[in-house]
Structures are given as C-alpha cells and as structure tokens.
C-alpha positions, -999 to +999 in steps of 0.1 A: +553-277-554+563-317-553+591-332-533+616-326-556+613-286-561+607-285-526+643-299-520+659-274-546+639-246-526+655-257-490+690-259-510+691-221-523+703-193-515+670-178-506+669-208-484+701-198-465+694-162-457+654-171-444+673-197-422+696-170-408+666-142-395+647-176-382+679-197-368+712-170-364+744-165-382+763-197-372+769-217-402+762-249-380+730-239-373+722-233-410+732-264-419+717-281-394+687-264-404+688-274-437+694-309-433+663-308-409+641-295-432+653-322-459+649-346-437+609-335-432+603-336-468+617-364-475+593-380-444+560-367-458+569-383-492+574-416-473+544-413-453+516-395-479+536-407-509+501-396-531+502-359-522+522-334-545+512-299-534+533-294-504+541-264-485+562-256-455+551-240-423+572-229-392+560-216-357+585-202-332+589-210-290+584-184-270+603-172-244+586-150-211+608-120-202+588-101-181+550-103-164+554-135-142+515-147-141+499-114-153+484-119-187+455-137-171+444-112-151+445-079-176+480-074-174+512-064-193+541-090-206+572-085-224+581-115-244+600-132-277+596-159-298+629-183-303+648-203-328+636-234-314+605-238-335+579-267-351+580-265-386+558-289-414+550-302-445+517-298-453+493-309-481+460-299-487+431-325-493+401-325-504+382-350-478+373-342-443+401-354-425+428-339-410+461-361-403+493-351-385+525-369-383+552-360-357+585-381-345+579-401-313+542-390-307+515-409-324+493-401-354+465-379-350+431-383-369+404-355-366+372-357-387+363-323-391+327-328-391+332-341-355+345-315-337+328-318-304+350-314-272+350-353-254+358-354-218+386-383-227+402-363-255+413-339-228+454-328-226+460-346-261+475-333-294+440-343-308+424-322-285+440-293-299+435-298-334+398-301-325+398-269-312+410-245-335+394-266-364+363-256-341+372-219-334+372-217-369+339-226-378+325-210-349+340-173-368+330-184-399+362-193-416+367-221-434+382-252-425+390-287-450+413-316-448+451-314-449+480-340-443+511-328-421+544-346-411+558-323-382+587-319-367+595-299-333+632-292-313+608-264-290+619-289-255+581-300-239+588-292-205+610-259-209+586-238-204+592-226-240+554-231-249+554-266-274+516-263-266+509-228-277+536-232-311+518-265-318+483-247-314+493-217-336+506-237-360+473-259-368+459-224-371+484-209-397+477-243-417+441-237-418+447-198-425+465-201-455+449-231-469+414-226-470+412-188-462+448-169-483+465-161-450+429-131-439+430-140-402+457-118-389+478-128-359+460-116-332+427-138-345+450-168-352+464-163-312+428-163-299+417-190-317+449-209-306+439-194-266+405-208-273+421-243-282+437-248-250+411-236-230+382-252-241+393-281-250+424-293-238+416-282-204+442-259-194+433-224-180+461-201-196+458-164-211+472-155-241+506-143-239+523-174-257+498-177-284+503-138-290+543-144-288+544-172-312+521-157-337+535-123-338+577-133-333+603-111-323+607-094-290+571-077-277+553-063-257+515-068-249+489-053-228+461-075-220+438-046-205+412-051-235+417-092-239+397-091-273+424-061-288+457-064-272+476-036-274+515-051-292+543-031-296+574-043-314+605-037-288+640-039-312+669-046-287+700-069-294+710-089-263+746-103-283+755-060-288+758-063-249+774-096-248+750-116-235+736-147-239+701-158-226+696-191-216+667-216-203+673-244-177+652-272-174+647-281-137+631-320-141+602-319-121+570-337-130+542-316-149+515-341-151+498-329-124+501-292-126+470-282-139+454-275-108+484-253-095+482-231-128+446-226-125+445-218-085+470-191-093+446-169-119+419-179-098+433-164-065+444-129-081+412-126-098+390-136-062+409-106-048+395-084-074+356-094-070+365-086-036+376-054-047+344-049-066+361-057-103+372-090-125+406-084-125+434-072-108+447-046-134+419-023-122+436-021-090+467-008-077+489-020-045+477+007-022+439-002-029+447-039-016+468-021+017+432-003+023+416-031+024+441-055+035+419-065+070+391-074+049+402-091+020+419-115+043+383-124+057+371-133+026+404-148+004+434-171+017+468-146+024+484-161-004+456-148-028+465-115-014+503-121-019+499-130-050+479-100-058+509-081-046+529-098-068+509-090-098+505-057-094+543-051-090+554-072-115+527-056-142+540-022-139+579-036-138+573-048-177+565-009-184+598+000-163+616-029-185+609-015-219+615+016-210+650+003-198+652-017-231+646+017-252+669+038-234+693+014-235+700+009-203+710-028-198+720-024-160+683-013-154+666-043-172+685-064-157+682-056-124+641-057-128+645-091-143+659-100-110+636-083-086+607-102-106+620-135-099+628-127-062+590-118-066+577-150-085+598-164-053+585-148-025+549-134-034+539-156-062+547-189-048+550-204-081+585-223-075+572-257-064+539-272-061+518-275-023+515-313-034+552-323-039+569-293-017+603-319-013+608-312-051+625-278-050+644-280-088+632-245-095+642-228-065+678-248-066+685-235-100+677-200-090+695-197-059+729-218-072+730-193-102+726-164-073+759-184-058+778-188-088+768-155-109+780-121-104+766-108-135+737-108-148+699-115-140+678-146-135+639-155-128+613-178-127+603-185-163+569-194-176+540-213-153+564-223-129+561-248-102+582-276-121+599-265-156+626-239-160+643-203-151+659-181-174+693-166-168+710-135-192+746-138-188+779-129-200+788-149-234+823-158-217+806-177-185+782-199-211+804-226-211+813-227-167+777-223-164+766-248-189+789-273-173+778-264-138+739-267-145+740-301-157+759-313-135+730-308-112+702-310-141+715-338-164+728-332-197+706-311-224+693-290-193+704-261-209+691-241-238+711-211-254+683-194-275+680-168-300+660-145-298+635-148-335+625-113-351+595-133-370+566-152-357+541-177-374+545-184-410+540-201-442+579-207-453+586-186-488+619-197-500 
C-alpha cells in the first residue's frame, strides 16, 4: 500500500486495538504510538520518495526474568518480550541492495552479493545485516533488496536486547518479503544468533533472539540448541499490583566483550573437565566430587560460576512453577535469590578491568535499602547495564524519583510485558 493508505491504516480502529496488545491500555501510550508510527511513514516518503509498496514491521525488547548466564551453556530461561520495540517501513526492490535508515545512526548499505564477514565491519549495524542476509543463503532461502526507514525506543544499553530486536527484525523483513513469512520463529532466532556471532563478534546464546521472535512471557530450554523446547507461561504481573521496571546503571560497554565471552567460556571449561561440553549435563554435587580437581585445572571462579549456573537453571523450573500455581510470594523470592547469586557466584556485577565502577551493585543494594517489597536482580549480561526490580505500583513514583537521582534522569523504564513477538504489522 502507498503512503497515503498507509496513514488511514495507522488511523483506524484496527489500528487502535493492535496498538493496545503491543503497547497497553493507556490512551497516552496509544497515541503516542500512533503519532510515532505516522511520523515513520511520513520519513520513508521523504527519504525513498520512489517506492509505493510499503509495509510495516515491528520487533519487541526483551526482558530476562530468570536464568542469569545459562542459555549458553544448555540451560533453561524464563523470559518476555516488551512494549519498547523497533518498528519499519519497508519496501521491497528489485536490485541488490539493501538500505536501512534509522534516527541518529547512519545509513547502512549492504550489497547482497557481498556478504563476506570483514574484520573492520565488526560490532556495526552493517555487520548484522550481513549476517542474516548470509544465514539466509547459507539455508537456502531467498534474499533480494529492500529499503527501510527504522525507528527504535528499545534504550541501547538497558540490557533490553536493541541488538537481538534489530537482528530479528532484518530477518522478519527478508521472511516475508522474499519467502511469504515459511521460516518459523525459532529459524528466524537462529539465523538472528548466527548474525551476532559470526559476524558482529559477540559470543551470546540465544535466549534474546528466541524472546523477541516468539513475544510474550516464555520459557525455553536450551538442552537441544538446534530445537528449543518453548512453552508459553500466561501470568499478569498488574493482577498482583505490580509493576516491573529496568534501571539503567551508566557504565561503559565498549569494552565488555571480553567479560561476556570469559563467562560462557569458564562454565563450559568446567564441564570438559567434567568429561562433557556443557554444564547442564552436570549437577552441583558432581562439581562438590570433584571440587579438589577441577580447581587444578580451572581458575575458582570458573567453578563459582559453575555453581551459579547450575542453581540458577533449575530455579527458572521452580519460577514457572511458582508462576502457574500462582504463587507470587514464591517467584519472587527466587527472583531475589538469583540476583544474590548473579552477585556472589556469577561475578557479573562489574568488570575485573574497571572494578571502581560499581553502578550495578549500587542499584541493587540501595533498592535492598529502600524496598520492602518486592524482588530485584541482575538483569541481562551484566557487568555495566541494568537490574530489574518488580514492585508495588504505589512505590513507582518514590522509587522512580530515588533512582535517578543517583542514575540521571530516563534511568528508569516501566515496561509492559508484550503477549506477541516479531511481526509484519496487519492493521
């Protein structure tokens, strides 16, 4: 459809209940959402004023709610996608180049008959778009040319997973134009994993790819990486009256990488130790048996962290269990004992190199000061970036207030919690 129809679309009322399930009820939010998605039309007409048949895409956030650090090594996670999303306005072309356009980044130009990976390409946008292009053709999809004008509210350093919603949304693009929409999620999350890994540069598993594709609050077992086991958990925080937030530390992630990759590559030395490639084929007593020997042959905070796994992949069984049962005290008090775990065994609160930077660990111990209620953790990679904190819906606003105070204004992030993940927008 052309500009114009495209506008009518975002102003019906088909328009105003699809923004509800993906945004909430508030009627701020829907009309904020409306005018955003105006606003994105109207940029693609300015910027690829030749291109008529346009289509709108969105791909949520993801928020991690339990499974600190254990997709990588075979584990379990419990996680949601969010209303802070990337959403686009695409066009199909019929030349070989793919063209993205998003507020305050700049332009990105793949050819995609070059899609080797180039050293100096590494931990860019570009990078990324390579990659999937590439994982496509690798399957034997198809790929062709498209225009996009993009615009994102998922915050880069809130651990939130920009990366992974960017990454899945190239993928959904290619999926529905050049192949009508047969990849199915799980494909379009592995393709996105593959992305990030391979050419970006970042180690990472594959729970926010899986999160973002599929939406909604879920569960995944990584024990078979190539057919993860997802399970749909329905649970309303707001029946309970509470809200869950995400506070952004500060802290610089530039140099992270390193952190992020010693971590999978520690839990997963203690398992060749153990004779296996991953942790999940172990359990805490096997390390206690061998507890003299593996700290001959791997550093004690491999082994830590190996503890730290372990407890914290069989405390997301114990959490959805709480969740279906309905009983909120329960969840809540696991979501605490994993953070006190990400703390203490995990070590993923501040990086070795900058160990005077301590944002992570100061927003989870003033929130232990200042709430009574509730739970709070370590959210996401860690080391610099965010924690996430379910509290009462009256002690948003004190909280709010309190956090930036310390954390500068926009620290905080009241999210929703998205029932749907990846997908071509059907007003």
């Amino acid at each position: 459809m052309n500009v114009e129809q495209l506008t009518k679309k975002i102003e019906s009322d088909k328009a105003t209940n699809l923004f509800k399930q993906l945004y909430g009820n508030k009627p701020a939010k829907i009309t904020g959402q409306r005018k955003r998605y105006k606003a994105l039309v109207q940029n693609f007409e300015t910027s690829f004023p030749d291109f008529n048949d346009l289509s709108l895409f969105s791909t949520p956030g993801r928020t991690e709610v339990g499974g600190n650090h254990t997709d990588h090594n075979a584990g379990r996670v419990l996680a949601a996608s969010v209303d802070l999303d990337i959403i686009a306005v695409c066009a199909p072309t019929n030349d070989d180049s793919v063209v993205v356009q998003s507020s305050g980044y700049d332009e990105i130009k793949v050819n995609i008959t070059d899609l080797e990976p180039k050293e100096g390409e590494k931990f860019t946008s570009r990078a990324l778009v390579k990659g999937v292009c590439a994982r496509f053709v690798q399957q034997g999809h198809k790929i062709g040319g498209f225009r996009a004008c993009l615009n994102g509210n998922v915050p880069k350093a809130a651990g939130l997973s920009s990366s992974a919603a960017f990454e899945v949304l190239i993928a959904t693009i290619l999926n529905h134009f050049y192949n009508q929409g047969a990849l199915d999620n799980t494909n379009i999350a592995q393709i996105a994993q593959f992305a990030e890994n391979n050419y970006f540069g970042k180690p990472c598993g594959l729970m926010d790819q899986t999160t973002c594709a599929y939406g909604g609050l879920v569960f995944i077992d990584f024990k078979d990486f190539s057919n993860p086991i997802i399970e749909v958990v329905n649970y309303d925080f707001s029946n309970k009256g509470l809200a869950i937030m995400i506070i952004e530390t500060g802290g610089d992630h530039a140099d992270l990488n390193d952190d992020y990759a010693a971590l999978e590559n520690e839990m997963k030395n203690v398992a060749k130790h153990l004779g296996g490639s991953f942790l999940r084929e172990f359990t805490d007593s096997k390390i206690l048996e061998n507890l003299n020997f593996l700290r001959t042959k791997v550093s004690d905070r491999a082994v830590l962290r190996a503890f730290h796994f372990l407890n914290d992949d069989m405390r997301v069984v114990r959490q959805v269990e709480a969740l279906k049962n309905d009983k909120i005290d329960d969840f809540l008090l696991l979501i605490k004992e994993s953070g006190e775990s990400s703390w203490m065994l995990c070590q993923n609160c501040y990086s070795i190199k900058n160990v005077e930077q301590q944002g992570i660990s100061i927003a989870l111990a003033t929130t232990d000061q200042v709430l009574k209620e509730g739970a709070w953790r370590v959210h996401g990679g860690g080391f610099a970036g965010t924690i996430q904190v379910f509290l009462p819906n009256e002690k948003v606003e004190m909280y709010t207030k309190l956090m930036e105070s310390i954390f500068g204004e926009n620290s905080c992030h009241e999210i929703f919690i998205r029932p749907s993940g990846t997908q071509k927008v059907n007003f």
